[in-house]
C-alpha positions as CSV (number, residue, x, y, z in Angstrom):
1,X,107.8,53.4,60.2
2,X,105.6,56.0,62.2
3,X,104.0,53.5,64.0
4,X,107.3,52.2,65.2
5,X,108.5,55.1,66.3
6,X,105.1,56.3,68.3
7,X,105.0,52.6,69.9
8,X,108.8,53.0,70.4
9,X,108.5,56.0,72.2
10,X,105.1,55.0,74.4
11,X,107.2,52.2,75.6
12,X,110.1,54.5,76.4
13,X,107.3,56.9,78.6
14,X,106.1,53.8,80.6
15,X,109.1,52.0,80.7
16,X,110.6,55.5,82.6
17,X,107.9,55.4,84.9
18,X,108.2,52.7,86.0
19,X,111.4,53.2,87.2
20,X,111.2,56.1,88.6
21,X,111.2,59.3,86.3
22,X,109.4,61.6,86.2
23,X,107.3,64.1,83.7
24,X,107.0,66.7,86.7
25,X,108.0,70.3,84.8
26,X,109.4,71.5,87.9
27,X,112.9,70.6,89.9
28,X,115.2,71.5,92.8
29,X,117.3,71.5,96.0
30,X,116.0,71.4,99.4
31,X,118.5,71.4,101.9
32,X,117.3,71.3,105.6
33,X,120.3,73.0,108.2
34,X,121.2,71.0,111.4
35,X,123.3,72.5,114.3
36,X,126.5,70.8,112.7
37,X,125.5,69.9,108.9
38,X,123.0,70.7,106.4
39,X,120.6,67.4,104.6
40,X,120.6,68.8,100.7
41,X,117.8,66.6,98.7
42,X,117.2,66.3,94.9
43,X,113.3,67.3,94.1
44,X,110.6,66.9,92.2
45,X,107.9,69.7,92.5
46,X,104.2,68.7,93.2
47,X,102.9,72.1,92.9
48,X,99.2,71.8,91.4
49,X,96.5,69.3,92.0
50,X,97.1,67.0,89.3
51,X,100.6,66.5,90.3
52,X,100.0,66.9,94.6
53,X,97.3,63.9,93.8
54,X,99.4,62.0,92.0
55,X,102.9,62.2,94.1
56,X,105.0,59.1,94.8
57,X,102.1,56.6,93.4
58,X,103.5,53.9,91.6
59,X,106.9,54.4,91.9
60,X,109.1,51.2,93.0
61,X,112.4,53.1,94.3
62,X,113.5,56.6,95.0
63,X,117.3,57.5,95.9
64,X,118.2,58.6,99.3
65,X,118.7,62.0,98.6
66,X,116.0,62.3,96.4
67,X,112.7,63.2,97.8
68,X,108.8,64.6,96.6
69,X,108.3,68.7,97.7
70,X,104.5,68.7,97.8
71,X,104.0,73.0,97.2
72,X,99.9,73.8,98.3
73,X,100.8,77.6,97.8
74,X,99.0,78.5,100.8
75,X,99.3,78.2,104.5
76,X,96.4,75.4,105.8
77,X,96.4,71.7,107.6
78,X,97.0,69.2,105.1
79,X,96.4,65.4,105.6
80,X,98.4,63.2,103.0
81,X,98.1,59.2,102.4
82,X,100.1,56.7,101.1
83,X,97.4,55.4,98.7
84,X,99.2,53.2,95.7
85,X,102.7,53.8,97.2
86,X,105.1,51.2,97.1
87,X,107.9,52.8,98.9
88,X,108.2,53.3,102.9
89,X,108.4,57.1,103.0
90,X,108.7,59.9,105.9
91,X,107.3,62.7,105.8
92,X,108.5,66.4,106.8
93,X,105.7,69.3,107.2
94,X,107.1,72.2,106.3
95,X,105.9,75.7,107.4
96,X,105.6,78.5,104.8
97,X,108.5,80.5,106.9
98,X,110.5,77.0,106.1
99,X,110.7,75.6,109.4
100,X,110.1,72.0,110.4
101,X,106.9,71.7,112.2
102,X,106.4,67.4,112.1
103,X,108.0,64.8,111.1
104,X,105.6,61.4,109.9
105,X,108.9,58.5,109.9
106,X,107.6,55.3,108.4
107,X,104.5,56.2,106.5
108,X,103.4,52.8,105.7
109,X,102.9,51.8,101.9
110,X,99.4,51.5,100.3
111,X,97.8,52.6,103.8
112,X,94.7,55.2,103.1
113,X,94.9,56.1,106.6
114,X,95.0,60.2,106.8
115,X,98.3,61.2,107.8
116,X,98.2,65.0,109.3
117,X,100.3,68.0,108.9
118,X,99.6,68.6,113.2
119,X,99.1,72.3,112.2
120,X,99.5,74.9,109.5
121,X,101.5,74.1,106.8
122,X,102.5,75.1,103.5
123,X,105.1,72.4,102.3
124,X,105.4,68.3,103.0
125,X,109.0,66.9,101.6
126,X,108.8,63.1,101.1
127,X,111.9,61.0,101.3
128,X,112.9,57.3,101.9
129,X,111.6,56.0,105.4
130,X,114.5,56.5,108.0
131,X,116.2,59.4,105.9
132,X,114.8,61.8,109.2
133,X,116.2,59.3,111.8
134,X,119.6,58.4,110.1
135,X,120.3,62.3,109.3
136,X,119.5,63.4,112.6
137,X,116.6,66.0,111.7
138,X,114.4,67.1,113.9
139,X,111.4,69.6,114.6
140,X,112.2,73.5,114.4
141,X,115.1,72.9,112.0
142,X,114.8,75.3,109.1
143,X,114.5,74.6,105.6
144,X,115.3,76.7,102.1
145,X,114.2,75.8,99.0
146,X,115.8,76.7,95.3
147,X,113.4,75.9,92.3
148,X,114.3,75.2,88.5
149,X,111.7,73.9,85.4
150,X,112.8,71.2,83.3
């Protein structure tokens, strides 16, 4: 009976991946303000290496108002890839005073080519390619950011 529940509950764990879940321990909002509107996204917190490495990868669909914050704690030029990613993504380069300093539309999937921050950065939010275009956001916007653990 043990061994049907352990096997059970493996297949639950990849069966969840696979579509999309997550095991990341941390959560929250991100809401970037326009002019006329804010954009408030749904995230999942990369905030060490294990989980900044591991992002996106793998994942076969991710809402539209869901997105990855990628947290490096510190202030410094990042370069990101789209290594093992399925999904079309852009990507927003965040400054630690939470101001939009370049946006990456269309990252294209799988592609190891090094995509860069442009600058100082501490934060990269990851959404579904054409989120930035069909919302309107643009550099200089600012961002805030609440946090919650699972």
């Amino acid at each position: 009976m043990r061994y049907l529940i352990s096997r059970l509950f493996l297949f639950f764990l990849f069966f969840s991946f696979l579509n999309g879940h997550s095991a990341f321990a941390l959560t929250g909002q991100v809401t970037i303000e326009g002019e006329n509107s804010s954009s408030v996204f749904d995230v999942e917190i990369a905030a060490d290496d294990q989980n900044r490495a591991i992002g996106l990868m793998y994942r076969r669909f991710l809402d539209v108002r869901h997105g990855m914050l990628f947290d490096f704690k510190r202030t410094q030029d990042v370069n990101m890839w789209m290594k093992n990613t399925y999904i079309p993504l852009d990507m927003i380069f965040i400054t630690a005073l939470g101001v939009v300093r370049r946006i990456e539309e269309y990252a294209v999937p799988f592609s190891e080519e090094p995509v860069s921050s442009g600058g100082p950065i501490r934060y990269v939010l990851e959404v579904r390619a054409g989120t930035s275009r069909r919302l309107g956001l643009a550099l200089g916007q600012k961002v805030s950011f609440s946090w919650m653990s699972q």
